[in-house]
C-alpha positions as CSV (number, residue, x, y, z in Angstrom):
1,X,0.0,0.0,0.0
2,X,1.8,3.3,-1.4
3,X,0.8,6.0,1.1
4,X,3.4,8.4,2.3
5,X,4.0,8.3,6.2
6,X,3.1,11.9,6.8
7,X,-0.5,10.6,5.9
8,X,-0.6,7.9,7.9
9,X,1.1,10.5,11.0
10,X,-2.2,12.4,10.0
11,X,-4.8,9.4,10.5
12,X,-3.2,8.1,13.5
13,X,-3.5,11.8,15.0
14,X,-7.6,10.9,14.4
15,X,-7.5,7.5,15.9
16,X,-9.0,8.4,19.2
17,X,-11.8,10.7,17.4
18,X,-12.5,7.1,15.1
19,X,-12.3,4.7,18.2
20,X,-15.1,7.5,19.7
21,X,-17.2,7.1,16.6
22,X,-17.2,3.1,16.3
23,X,-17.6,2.6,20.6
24,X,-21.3,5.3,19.5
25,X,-22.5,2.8,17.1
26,X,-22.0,0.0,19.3
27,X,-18.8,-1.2,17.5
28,X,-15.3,-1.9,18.4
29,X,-12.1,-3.2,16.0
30,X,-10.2,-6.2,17.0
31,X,-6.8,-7.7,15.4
32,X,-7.6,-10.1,12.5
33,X,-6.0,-12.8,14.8
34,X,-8.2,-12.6,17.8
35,X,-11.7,-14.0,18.9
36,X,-13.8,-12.2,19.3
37,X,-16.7,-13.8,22.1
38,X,-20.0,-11.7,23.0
39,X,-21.2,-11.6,26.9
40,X,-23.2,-14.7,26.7
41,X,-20.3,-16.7,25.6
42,X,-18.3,-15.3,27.5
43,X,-20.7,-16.1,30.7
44,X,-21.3,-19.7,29.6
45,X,-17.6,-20.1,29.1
46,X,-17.0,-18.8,32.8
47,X,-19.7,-21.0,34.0
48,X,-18.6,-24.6,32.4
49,X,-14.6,-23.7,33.9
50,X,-16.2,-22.7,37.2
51,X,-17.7,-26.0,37.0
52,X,-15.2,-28.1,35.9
53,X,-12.4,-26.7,38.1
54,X,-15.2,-27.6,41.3
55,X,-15.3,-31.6,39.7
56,X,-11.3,-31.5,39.3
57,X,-11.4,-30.6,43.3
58,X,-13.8,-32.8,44.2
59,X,-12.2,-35.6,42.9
60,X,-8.8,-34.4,44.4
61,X,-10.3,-34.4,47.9
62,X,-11.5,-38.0,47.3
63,X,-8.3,-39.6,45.8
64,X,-6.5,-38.1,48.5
C-alpha cells in the first residue's frame, strides 16, 4: 500500500476521534487474529470452567 508516512502520522492523529465514533455505534475493532466472544459466551464459558475446576477438586479431595 503506497501512502506516504506523513499521511498515515495524519490518521493516527484521528484514531482516538474514530475509536469514539465506532464505541457510539456500538462497535469496536479487533486484530484479524483474535476471537472475538460476545457476553453470553463469554458467561457460559466462565460457568462450564467454574464447573469443571469444582469436579477437578472434588475428585482431588476423594483420591487423597
Amino acid at each position: 500500500m503506497a501512502v506516504h508516512p506523513s499521511t498515515i502520522s495524519r490518521t493516527l492523529e484521528d484514531l482516538p476521534k474514530w475509536a469514539h465514533l465506532l464505541a457510539a455505534f456500538g462497535l469496536q475493532l479487533a486484530p484479524i487474529d483474535s476471537m472475538v466472544v460476545d457476553q453470553t459466551e463469554l458467561s457460559a464459558l466462565e460457568s462450564m470452567s467454574e464447573k469443571y475446576l469444582q469436579m477437578r477438586r472434588q475428585q482431588r479431595l476423594k483420591g487423597a
